[in-house]
C-alpha positions as CSV (number, residue, x, y, z in Angstrom):
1,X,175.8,146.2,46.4
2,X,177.2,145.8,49.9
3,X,180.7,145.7,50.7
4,X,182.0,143.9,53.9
5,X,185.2,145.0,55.4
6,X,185.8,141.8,57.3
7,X,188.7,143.4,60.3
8,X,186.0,146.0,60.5
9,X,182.9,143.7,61.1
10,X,184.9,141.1,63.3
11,X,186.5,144.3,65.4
12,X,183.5,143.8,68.4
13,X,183.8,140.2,68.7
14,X,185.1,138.6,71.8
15,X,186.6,135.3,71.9
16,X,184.7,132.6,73.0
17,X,186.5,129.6,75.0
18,X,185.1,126.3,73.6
19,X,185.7,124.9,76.3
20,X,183.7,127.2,78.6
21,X,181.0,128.7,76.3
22,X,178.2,130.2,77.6
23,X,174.9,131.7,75.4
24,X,176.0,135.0,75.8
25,X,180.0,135.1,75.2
26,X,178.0,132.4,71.8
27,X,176.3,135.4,70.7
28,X,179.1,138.1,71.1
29,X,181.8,135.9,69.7
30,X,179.6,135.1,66.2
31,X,178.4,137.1,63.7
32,X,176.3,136.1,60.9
33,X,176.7,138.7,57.7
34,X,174.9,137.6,55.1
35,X,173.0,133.6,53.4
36,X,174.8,132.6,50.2
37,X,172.2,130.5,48.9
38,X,171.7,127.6,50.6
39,X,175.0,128.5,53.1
40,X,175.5,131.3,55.9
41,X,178.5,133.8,55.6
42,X,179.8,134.9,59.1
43,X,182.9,135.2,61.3
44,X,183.4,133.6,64.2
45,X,186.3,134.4,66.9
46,X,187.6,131.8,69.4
47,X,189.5,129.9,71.2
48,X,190.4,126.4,72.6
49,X,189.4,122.9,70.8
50,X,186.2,122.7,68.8
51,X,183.9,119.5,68.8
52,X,184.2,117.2,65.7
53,X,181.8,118.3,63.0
54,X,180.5,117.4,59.6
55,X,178.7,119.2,57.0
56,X,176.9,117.4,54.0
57,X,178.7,120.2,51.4
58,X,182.2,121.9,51.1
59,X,183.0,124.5,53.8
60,X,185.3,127.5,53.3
61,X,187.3,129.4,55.7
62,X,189.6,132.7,55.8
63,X,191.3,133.2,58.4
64,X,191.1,136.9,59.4
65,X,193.4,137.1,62.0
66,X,195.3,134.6,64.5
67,X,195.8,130.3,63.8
68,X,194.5,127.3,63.5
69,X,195.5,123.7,63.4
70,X,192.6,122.3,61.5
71,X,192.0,118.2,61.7
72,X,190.3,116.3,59.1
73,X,189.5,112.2,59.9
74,X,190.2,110.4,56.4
75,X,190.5,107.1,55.2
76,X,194.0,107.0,55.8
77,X,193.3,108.3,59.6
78,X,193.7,112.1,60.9
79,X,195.9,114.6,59.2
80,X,196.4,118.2,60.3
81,X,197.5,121.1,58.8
82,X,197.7,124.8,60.4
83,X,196.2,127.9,59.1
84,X,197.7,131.5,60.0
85,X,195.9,135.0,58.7
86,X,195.1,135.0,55.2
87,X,195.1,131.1,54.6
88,X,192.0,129.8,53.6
89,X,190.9,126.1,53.6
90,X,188.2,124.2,52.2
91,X,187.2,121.3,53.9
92,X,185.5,118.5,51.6
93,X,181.9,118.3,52.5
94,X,181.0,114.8,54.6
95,X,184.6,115.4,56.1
96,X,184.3,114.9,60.1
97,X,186.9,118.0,60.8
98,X,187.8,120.3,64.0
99,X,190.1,122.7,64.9
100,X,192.5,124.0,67.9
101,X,193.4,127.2,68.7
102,X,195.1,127.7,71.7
103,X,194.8,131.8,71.3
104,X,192.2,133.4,69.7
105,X,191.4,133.2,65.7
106,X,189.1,134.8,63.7
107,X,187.5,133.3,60.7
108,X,185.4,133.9,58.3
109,X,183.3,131.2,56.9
110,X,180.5,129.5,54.5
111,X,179.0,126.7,56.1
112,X,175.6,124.9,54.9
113,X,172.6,126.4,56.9
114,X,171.1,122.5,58.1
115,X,172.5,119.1,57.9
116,X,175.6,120.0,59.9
117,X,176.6,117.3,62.9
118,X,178.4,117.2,65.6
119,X,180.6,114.9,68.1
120,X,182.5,115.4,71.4
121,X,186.4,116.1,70.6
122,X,188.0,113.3,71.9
């Protein structure tokens, strides 16, 4: 058995600015734990406004520490709910979603390993 303390494990993380990220403030402000079956388990610190994104299952999401305002398009157009340390939110797979956080947020999340896409924020 392994046990994950997640404030530990995100405790080296740095934030990385969406809108400025670079390969190497990627690979400091990510870290990948564990696969869940067909899914990756990892926690993720940033800040700024992500690019639309879809996955072809469910997505889960703790917020560690810090807030969201999380985006989802619908059928009835875009609604928006925020997210502050120890919310978590599942986001219906096939659901184009994104998220701003003007300061930093960790999460921690369960995201398909392939199929995912992406789109500019706009």
């Amino acid at each position: 058995m392994t046990i994950f303390n997640l404030p530990k494990e995100a405790a080296d993380l740095s934030v990385i600015d969406i809108e400025k990220k670079t390969e190497t403030v990627s690979s400091n402000g990510l870290k990948m734990l564990f696969p869940f079956g067909t899914h990756d388990v990892g926690l993720l610190r940033f800040k700024g406004s992500t690019p639309w994104e879809e996955h072809p299952n469910d997505e889960f999401l703790l917020v560690v520490e810090g807030e969201t305002t999380l985006t989802l398009r619908t059928e009835d157009g875009e609604a928006s709910s925020t997210a502050t340390q120890g919310d978590v939110l599942v986001i219906p797979g096939k659901t184009w979603h994104r998220q701003d956080a003007p300061v930093s947020v960790t999460l921690m999340f369960i995201t398909n390993h392939d199929g995912n896409r992406h789109q500019a924020a706009s």
